[in-house]
C-alpha positions as CSV (number, residue, x, y, z in Angstrom):
1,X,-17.8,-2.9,-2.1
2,X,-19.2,-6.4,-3.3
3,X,-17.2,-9.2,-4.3
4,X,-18.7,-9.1,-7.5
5,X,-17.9,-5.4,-7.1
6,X,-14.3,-5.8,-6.7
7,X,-13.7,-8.3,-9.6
8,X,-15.4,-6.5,-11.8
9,X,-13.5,-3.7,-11.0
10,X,-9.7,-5.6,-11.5
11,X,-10.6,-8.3,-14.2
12,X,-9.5,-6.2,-16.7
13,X,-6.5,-6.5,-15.6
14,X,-6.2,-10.1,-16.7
15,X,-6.7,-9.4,-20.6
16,X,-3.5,-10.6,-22.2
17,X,-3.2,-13.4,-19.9
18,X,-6.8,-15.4,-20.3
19,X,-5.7,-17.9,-22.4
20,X,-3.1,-19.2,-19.9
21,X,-5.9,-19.2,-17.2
22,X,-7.9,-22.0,-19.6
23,X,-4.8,-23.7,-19.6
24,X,-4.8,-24.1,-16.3
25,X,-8.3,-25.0,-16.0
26,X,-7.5,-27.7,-18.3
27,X,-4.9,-29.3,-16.4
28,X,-6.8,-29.1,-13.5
29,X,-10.0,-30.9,-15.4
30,X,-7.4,-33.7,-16.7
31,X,-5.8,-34.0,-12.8
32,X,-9.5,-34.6,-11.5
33,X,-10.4,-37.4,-14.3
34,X,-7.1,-38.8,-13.6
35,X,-8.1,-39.5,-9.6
36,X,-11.7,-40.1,-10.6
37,X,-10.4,-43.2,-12.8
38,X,-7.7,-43.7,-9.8
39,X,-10.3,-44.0,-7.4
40,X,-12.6,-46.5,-9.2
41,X,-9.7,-48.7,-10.1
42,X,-9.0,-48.9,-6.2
43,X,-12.4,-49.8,-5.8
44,X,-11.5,-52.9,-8.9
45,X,-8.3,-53.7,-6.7
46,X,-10.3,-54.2,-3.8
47,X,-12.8,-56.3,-4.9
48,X,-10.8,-58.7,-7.4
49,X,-7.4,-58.7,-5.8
50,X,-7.3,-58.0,-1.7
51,X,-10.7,-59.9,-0.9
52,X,-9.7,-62.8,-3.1
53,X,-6.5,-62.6,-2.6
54,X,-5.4,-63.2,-6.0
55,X,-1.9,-61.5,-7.1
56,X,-2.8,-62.2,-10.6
57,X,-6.1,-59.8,-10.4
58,X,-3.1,-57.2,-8.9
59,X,-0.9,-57.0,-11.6
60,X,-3.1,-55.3,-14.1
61,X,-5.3,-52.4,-12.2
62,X,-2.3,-51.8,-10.1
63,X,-0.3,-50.7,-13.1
64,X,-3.0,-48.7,-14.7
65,X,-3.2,-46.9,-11.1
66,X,0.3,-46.4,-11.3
67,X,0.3,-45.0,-15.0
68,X,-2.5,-42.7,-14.6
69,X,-0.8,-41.0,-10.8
70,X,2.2,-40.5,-12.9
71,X,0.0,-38.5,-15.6
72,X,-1.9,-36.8,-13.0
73,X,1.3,-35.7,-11.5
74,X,2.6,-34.4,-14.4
75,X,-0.6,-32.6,-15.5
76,X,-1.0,-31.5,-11.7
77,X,2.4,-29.9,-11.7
78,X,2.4,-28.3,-14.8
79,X,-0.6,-26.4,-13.9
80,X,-0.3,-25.3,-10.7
81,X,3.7,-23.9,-11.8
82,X,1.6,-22.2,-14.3
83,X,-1.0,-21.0,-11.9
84,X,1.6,-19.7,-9.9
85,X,3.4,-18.0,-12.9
86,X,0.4,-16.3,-14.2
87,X,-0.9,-14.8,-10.9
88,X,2.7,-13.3,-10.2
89,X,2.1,-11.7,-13.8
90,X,-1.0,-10.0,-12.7
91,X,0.5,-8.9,-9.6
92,X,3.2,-7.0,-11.9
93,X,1.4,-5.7,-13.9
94,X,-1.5,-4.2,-11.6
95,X,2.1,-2.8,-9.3
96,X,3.0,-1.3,-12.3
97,X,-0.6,0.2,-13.3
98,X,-0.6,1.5,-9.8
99,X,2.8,3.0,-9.1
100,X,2.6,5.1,-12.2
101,X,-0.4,6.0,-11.4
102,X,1.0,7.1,-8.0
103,X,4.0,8.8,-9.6
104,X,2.2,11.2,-11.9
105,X,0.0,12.4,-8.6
106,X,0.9,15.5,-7.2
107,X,3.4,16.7,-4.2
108,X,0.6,17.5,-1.8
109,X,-1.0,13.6,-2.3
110,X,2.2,12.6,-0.5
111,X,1.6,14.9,2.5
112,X,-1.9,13.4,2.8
113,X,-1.3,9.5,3.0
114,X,1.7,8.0,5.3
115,X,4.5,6.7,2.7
116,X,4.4,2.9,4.8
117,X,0.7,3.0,4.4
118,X,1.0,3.5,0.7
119,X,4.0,0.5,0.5
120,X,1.5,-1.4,1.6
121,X,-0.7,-0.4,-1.0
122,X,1.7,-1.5,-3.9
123,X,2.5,-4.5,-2.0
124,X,0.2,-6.8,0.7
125,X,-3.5,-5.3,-1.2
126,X,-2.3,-6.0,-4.4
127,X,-1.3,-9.3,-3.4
128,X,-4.4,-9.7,-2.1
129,X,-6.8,-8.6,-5.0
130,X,-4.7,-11.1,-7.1
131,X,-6.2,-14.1,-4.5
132,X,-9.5,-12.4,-5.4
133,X,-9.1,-12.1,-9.3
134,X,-7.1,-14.7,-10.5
135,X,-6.3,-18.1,-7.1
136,X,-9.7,-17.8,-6.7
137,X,-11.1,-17.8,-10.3
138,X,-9.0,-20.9,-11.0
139,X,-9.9,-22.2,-7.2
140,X,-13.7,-21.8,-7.9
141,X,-13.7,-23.2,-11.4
142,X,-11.3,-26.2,-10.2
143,X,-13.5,-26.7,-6.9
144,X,-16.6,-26.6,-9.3
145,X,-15.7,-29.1,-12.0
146,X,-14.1,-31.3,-9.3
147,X,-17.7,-31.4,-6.7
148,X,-19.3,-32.2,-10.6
149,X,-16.8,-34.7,-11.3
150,X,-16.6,-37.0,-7.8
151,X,-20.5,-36.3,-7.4
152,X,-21.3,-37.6,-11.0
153,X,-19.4,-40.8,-9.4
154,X,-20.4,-40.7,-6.3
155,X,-24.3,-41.0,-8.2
156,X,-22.7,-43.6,-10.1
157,X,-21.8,-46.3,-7.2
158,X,-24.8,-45.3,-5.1
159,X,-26.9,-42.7,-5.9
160,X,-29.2,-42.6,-2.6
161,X,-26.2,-42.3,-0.6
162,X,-24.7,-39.8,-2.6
163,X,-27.9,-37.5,-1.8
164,X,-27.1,-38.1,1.7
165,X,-23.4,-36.7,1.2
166,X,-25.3,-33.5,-0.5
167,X,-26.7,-32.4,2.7
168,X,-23.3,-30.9,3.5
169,X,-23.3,-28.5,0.9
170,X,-26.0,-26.1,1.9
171,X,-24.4,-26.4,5.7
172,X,-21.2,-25.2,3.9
173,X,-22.6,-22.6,2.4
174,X,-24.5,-20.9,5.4
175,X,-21.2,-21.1,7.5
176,X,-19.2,-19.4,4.8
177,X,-22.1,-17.0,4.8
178,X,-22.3,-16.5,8.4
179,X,-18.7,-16.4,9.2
180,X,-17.7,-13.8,5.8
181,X,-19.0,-10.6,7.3
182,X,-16.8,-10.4,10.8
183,X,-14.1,-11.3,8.8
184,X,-14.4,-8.7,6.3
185,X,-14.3,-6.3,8.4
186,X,-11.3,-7.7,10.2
187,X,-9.4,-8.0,7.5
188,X,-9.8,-4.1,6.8
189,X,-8.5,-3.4,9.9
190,X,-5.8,-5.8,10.0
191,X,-4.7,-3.9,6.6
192,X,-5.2,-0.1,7.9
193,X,-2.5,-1.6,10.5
194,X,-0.2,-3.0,8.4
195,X,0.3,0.1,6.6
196,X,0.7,2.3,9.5
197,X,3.2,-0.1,11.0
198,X,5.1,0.4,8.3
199,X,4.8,4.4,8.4
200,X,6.2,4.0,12.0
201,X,9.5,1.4,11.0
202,X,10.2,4.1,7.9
203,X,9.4,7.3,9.8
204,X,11.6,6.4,13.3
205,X,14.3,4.7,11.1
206,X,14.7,8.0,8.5
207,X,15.0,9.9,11.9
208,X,16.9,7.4,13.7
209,X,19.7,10.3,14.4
210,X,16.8,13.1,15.9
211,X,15.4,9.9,18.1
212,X,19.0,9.7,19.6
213,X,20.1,13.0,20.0
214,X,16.9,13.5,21.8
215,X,16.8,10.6,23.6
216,X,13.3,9.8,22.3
217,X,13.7,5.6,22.0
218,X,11.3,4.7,24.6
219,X,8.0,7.4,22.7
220,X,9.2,5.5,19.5
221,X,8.8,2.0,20.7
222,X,5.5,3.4,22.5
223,X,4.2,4.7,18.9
224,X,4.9,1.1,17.3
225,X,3.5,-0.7,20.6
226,X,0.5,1.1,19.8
227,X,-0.2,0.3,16.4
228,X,1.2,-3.5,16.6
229,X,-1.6,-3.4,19.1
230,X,-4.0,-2.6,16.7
231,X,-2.5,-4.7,14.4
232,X,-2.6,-7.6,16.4
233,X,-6.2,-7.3,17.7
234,X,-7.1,-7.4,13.9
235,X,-5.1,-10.5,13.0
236,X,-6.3,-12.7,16.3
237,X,-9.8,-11.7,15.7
238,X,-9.1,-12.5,12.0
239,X,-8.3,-15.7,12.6
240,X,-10.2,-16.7,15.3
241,X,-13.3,-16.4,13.0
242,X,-11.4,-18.6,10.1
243,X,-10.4,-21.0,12.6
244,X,-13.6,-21.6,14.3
245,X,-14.8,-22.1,10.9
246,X,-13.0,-24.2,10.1
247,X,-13.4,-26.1,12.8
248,X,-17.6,-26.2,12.8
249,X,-16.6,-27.2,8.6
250,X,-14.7,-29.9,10.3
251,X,-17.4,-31.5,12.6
252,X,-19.9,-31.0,10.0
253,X,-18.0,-33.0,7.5
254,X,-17.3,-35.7,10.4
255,X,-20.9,-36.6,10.4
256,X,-21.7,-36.5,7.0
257,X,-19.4,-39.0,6.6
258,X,-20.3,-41.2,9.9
259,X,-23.7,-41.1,8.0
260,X,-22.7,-42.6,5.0
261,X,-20.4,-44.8,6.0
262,X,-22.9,-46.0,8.7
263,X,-25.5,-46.7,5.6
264,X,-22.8,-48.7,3.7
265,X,-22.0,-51.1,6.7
266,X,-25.5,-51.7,6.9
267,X,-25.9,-52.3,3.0
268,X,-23.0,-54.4,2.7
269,X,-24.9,-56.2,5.4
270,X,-28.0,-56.8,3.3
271,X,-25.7,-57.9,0.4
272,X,-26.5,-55.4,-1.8
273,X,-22.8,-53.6,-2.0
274,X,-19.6,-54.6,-2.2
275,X,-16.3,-53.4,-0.1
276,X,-14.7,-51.9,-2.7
277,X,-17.5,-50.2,-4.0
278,X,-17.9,-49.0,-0.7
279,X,-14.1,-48.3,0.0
280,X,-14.5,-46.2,-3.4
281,X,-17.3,-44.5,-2.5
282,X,-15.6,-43.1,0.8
283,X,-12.6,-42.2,-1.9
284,X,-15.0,-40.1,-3.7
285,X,-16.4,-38.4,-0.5
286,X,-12.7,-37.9,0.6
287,X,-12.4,-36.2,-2.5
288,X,-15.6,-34.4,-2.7
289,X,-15.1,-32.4,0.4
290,X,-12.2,-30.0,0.4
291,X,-13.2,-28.8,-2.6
292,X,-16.5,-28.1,-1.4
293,X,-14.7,-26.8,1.4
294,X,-12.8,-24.4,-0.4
295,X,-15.8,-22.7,-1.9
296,X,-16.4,-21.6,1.3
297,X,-13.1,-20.6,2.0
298,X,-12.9,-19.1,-1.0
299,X,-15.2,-17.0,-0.4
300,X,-14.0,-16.1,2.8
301,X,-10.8,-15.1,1.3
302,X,-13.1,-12.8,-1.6
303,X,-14.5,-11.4,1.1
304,X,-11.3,-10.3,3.0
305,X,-9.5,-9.5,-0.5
306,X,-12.2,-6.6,-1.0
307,X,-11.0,-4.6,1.8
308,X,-7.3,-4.4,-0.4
309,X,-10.0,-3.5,-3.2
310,X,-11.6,-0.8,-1.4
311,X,-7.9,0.4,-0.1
312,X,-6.4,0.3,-3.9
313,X,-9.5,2.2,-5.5
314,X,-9.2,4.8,-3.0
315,X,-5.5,4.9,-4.5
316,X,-7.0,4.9,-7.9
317,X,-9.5,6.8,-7.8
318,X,-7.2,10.6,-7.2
319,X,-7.0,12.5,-10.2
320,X,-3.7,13.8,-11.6
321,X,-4.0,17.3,-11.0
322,X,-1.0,17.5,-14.3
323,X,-2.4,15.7,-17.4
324,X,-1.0,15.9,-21.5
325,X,-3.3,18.3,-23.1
326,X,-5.4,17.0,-25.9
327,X,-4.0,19.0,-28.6
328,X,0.0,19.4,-27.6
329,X,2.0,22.1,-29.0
330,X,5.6,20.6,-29.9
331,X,8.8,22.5,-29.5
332,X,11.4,21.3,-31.8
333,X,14.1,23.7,-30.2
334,X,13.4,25.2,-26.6
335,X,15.8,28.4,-25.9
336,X,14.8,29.1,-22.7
337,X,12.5,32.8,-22.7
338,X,10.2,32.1,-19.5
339,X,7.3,34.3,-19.2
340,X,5.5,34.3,-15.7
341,X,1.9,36.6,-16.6
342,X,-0.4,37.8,-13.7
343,X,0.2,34.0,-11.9
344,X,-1.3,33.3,-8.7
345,X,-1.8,30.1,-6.9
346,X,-2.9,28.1,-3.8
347,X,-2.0,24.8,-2.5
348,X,-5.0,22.5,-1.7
349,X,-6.6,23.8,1.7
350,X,-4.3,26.2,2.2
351,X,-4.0,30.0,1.9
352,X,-2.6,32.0,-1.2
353,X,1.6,30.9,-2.3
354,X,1.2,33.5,-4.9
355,X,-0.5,36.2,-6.0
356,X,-0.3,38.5,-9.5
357,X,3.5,37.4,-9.8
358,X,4.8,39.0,-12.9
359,X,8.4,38.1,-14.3
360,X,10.1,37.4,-17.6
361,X,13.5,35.9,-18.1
362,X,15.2,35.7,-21.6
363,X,17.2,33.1,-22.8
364,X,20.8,32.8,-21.1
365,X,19.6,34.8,-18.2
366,X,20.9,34.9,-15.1
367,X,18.0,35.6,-12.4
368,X,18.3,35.3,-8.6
369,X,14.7,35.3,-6.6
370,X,14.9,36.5,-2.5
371,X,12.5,37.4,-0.3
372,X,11.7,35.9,3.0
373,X,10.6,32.6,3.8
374,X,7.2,31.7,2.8
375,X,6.9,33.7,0.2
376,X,6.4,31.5,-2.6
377,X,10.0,31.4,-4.4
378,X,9.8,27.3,-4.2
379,X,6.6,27.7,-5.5
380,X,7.6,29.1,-8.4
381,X,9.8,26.4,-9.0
382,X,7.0,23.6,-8.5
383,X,5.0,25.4,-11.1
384,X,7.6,25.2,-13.7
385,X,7.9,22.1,-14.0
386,X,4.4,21.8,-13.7
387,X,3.7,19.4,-9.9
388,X,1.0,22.2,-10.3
389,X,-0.7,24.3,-12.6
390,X,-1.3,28.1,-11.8
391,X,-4.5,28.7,-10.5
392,X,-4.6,32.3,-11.9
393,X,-2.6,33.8,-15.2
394,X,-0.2,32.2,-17.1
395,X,3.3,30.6,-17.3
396,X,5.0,30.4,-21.2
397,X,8.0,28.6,-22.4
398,X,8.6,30.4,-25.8
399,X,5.7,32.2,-26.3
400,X,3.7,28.9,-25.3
401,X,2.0,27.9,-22.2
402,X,2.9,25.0,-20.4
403,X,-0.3,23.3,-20.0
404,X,0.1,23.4,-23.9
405,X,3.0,21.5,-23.5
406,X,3.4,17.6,-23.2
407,X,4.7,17.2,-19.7
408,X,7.3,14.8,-20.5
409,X,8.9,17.1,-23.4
410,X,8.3,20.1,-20.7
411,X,10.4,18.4,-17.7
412,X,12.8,17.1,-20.9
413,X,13.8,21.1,-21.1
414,X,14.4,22.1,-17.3
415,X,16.6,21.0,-14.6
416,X,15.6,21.2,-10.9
417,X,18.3,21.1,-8.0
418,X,15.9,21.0,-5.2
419,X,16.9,21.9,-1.4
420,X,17.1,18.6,-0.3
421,X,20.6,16.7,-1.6
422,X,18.9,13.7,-3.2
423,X,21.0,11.2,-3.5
424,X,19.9,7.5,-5.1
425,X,21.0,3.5,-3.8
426,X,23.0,3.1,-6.4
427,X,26.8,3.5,-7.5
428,X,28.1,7.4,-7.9
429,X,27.7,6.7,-11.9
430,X,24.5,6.1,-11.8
431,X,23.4,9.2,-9.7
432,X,25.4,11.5,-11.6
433,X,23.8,9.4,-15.2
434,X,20.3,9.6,-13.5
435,X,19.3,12.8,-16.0
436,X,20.6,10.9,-19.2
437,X,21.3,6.9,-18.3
438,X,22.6,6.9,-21.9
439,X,25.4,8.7,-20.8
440,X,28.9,7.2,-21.7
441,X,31.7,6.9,-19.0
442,X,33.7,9.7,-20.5
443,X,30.7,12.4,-20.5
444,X,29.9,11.4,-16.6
445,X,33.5,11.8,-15.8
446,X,33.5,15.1,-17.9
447,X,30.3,16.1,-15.9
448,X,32.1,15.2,-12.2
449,X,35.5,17.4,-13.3
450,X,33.3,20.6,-14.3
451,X,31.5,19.9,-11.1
452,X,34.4,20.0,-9.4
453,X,33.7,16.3,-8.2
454,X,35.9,14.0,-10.0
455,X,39.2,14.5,-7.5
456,X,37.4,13.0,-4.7
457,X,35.6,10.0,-6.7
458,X,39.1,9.0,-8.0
459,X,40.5,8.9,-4.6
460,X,38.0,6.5,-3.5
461,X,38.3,2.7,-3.1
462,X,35.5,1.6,-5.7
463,X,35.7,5.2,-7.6
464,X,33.0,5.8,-9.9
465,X,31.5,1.9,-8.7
466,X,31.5,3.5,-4.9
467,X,28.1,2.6,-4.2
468,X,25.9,5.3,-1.9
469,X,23.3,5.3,0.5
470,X,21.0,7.8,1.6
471,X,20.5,6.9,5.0
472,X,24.4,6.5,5.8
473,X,26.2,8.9,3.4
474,X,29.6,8.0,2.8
475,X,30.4,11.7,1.3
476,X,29.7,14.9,3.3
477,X,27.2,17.2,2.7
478,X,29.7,19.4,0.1
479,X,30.9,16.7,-1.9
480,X,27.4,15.4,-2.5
481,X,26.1,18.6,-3.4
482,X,28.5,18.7,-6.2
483,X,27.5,15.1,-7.2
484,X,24.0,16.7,-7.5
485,X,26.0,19.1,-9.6
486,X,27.2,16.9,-12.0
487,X,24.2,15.4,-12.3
488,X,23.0,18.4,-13.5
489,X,25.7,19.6,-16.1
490,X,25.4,16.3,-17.6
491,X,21.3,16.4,-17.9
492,X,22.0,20.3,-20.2
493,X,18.9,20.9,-20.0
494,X,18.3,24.8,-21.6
495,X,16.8,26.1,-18.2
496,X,17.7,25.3,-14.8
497,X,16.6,26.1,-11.2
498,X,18.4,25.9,-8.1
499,X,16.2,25.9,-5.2
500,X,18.9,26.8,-2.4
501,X,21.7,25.5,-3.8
502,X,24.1,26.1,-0.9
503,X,21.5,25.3,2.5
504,X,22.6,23.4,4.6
505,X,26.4,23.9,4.0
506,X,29.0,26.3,6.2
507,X,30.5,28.9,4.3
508,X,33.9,27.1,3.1
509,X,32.4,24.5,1.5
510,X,29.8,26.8,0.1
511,X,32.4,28.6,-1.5
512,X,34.1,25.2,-3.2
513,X,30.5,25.4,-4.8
514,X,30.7,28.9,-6.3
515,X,33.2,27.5,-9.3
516,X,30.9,24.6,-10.0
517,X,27.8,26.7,-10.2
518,X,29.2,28.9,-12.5
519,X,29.9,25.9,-14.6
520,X,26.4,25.0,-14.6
521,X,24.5,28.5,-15.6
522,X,26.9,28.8,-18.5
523,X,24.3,29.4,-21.5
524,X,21.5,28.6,-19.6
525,X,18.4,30.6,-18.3
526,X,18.8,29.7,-14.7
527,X,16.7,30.7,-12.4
528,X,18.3,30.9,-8.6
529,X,16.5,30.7,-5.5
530,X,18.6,31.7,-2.3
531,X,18.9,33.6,0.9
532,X,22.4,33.3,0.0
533,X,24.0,36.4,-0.4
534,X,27.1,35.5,-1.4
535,X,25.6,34.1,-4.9
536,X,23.9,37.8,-5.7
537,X,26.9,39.0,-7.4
538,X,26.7,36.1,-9.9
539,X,22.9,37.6,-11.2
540,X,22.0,39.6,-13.9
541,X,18.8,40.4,-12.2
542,X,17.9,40.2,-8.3
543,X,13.8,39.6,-8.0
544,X,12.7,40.6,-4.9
545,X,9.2,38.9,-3.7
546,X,7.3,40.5,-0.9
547,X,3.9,40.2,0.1
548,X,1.3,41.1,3.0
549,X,-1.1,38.9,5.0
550,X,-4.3,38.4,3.0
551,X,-7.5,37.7,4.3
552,X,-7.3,33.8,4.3
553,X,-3.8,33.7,6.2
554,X,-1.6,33.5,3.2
555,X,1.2,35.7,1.6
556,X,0.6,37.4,-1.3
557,X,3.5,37.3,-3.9
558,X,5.0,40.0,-6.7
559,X,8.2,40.1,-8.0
560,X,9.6,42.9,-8.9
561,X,13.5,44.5,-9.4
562,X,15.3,45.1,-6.8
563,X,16.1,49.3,-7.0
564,X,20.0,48.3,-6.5
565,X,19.6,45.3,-8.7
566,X,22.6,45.4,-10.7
567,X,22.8,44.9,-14.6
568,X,25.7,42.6,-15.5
């Protein structure tokens, strides 16, 4: 990808915020005329005041110098705060853009890309690409106007050395050019590295209690060793290449200026230019440079931003497998009748999950799903709410199909307790309100009681403010099951599932769970997914799945009743 490539492809972005960017360019035209005029009144002091040595001839540029750094100061400050300010706007919003572009993706995308690798998507390449789109639009258009600016002087004072001084620029250019390519490339590879260091800190640190048990801390420091290394071979490369341009941008500007000043000595020698005119016009080439030195560094800097580019439009460019169909069917009141018709489906390179699965389930029903491992019960669960659509027959909600559905008003009308007990980094009120954050205090304290969760909140320091954190639970595996619980009763949504509600937990505090759960399928169709049988009693129907080994490795799924299912 281009550098014209790349900002084409994010400028976009920017619309909303343009007009502050001309602002900006504004301030930074009024800050240059303001050391342009500084300049050439130094080159007046010099002249009338410190070579006559008259204080009088002081008095009057030296305020005027004064005055106009004051306003050049302002100006300068004002713009830059709101250079600043509008480039952490386009960061937000392109973070934003991307992470819910990220969250509507589906649950096998996750499996594919190494969660530190996508932090660092969200975070050090879109930092980057707002260097390329917006620092460096203002950087190039203030580096421009100022090289027009002092060289419009520069011609001014002397206009044959001034050409001299031009020689530079070309020299700047082909090092930029020469020195952009390696450093692309390095850059690239210095991000790859970033984000896999930070898959290695996240992954070793969520398993933090396997690496001890197994006494595994010397292969974990190896795995980070390894890719620091690559990271660091990337990064000292990196800047090798920056620094030794820099420094050949440095000798080169060192004898452009020799040069000139070497002509002046010998004109003031001939009479035919003052020292202040001289003095001035070493100002202006003082001035000149860095900005045409940032041009090139600039550049540099494009150059390296477009392997963030590259990285986010990878990001960008995956499809939503789930989308809002174009003509949505609205349900004004959902009662729950699930109809599951001839479905079959298959996970991205991967075997059959499902195969001709037929099952209805009427409103208020009570339906447990067994079978063995494998066979595609969580599936059916991921295909509800619609991470995936079938990729054979049909799934209805009330006589309609769910890709008819919005997805939002779909995920509005069901309830998932997955296997894992998710719990958030936040205070128990918020997890339990994470379903419905409008929920009053009184209706998340009701929700805890019928969860059978509220004794052991109250008899907590901080109670309900008792703040929680995944990777150090301060609640055992029970009592945050029933949190999940309550989180549930107080979403009421008409149809719930419960993916393994009791996994993980011994059989006592599975059975503290057996009150609560009734609780929660009260007048709802639920849909239960266990090996559990202990909770089979509580079913109206038992659905059996069983399959065989197809051709392509995967199990093939039907549900059907049970022949001592047992109608309650």
């Amino acid at each position: 990808m281009t550098i014209r490539q790349a900002f084409a492809r994010f400028w976009p972005q920017t619309r909303g915020d343009r007009r502050w960017y001309g602002l900006v360019c504004a301030c930074v035209i009024v800050a240059a005329l303001c050391e342009t005029v500084a300049i050439l009144l130094f080159g007046n002091l010099t002249d009338n005041a410190l070579e006559q040595g008259s204080l009088a001839a002081f008095w009057h540029p030296a305020s005027a110098w004064l005055a106009v750094a004051v306003v050049g100061a302002i100006i300068g400050y004002f713009g830059n705060s709101l250079a600043h300010w509008s480039g952490e706007r386009f960061v937000r919003r392109l973070r934003a853009r991307v992470f819910a572009h990220v969250q509507d993706l589906p649950p096998d995308f996750f499996q594919r890309y190494r969660r530190g690798d996508l932090v660092e998507r969200l975070s050090g390449d879109v930092e980057a690409i707002e260097q390329l789109v917006v620092s460096s639009t203002i950087g190039v258009i203030s580096a421009v106007f100022r090289v027009v600016l002092f060289s419009a002087a520069a011609f001014w004072l002397r206009w044959d050395l001034a050409l001299v001084t031009f020689v530079l620029a070309p020299l700047l250019w082909l090092a930029a050019k020469t020195f952009s390519g390696p450093i692309r490339r390095f850059a690239r590879s210095e991000r790859v590295a970033d984000g896999a260091i930070t898959s290695v800190l996240e992954e070793s640190l969520g398993l933090i209690e396997l690496t001890q048990a197994y006494d595994r801390k010397p292969s974990e420091q190896s795995r980070l060793d390894r890719e620091a290394v690559s990271w660091m071979r990337a990064s000292v490369s990196g800047a090798r290449r920056s620094e030794l341009y820099e420094q050949v941008v440095e000798v080169l500007e060192t004898l452009c200026v020799l040069g000139v000043i070497g002509l002046g000595v010998w004109e003031i020698s001939q009479g035919r230019m003052t020292l202040g005119a001289l003095l001035s016009f070493a100002a202006f080439l003082g001035y000149l440079y860095p900005p045409l030195r940032s041009l090139g560094e600039l550049n540099l800097t494009a150059t390296a931003a477009t392997a963030a580019t590259e990285r986010l439009t990878e990001l960008l460019s995956v499809t939503p497998s789930i989308t809002d169909p174009e003509h949505p069917v609205e349900l004004d009141h959902v009662r729950g009748r699930l109809e599951f018709d001839r479905v079959g489906f298959h996970y991205p390179s991967a075997g059959p999950a499902l195969t001709d699965f037929d099952l209805t389930v009427e409103p208020g029903e009570f339906v447990v799903l067994t079978g063995p491992s494998g066979i595609g019960k969580s599936t059916i669960a991921k295909l509800l709410l619609r991470f995936y659509d079938p990729t054979a027959g049909t799934i209805r909600l009330d006589g309609v199909p769910l890709s008819s559905l919005p997805v939002r008003r779909l995920r509005e009308s069901i309830t998932l307790l997955s296997q894992q007990t998710l719990v958030l980094p936040d205070t128990i009120r918020a997890n339990i309100a994470y379903g419905r954050p409008e929920a009053t205090d009184a209706e998340v304290v009701a929700a805890a009681r019928s969860a059978a969760a509220h004794d052991f909140i109250a008899a907590l320091p901080d109670g309900y403010d008792t703040r929680l954190d995944p990777s150090a639970p301060r609640l055992s595996g029970g009592q945050l099951k029933r949190l999940t619980f309550a989180r549930a009763l107080l979403r009421d949504t008409p149809v719930l599932i419960l993916d393994e509600p009791t996994a993980g937990l011994d059989a006592e505090s599975a059975h503290h769970l057996i009150t609560p759960l009734r609780s929660l399928t009260q007048n709802r169709t639920t849909i239960l997914i266990t090996h559990d049988p202990s909770l089979l009693t509580y079913a109206d129907r038992i659905v059996k799945l069983s399959g065989t080994e197809s051709g392509s490795g995967g199990p093939r799924g039907e549900g059907r009743l049970l022949s001592a299912a047992r109608e309650l």
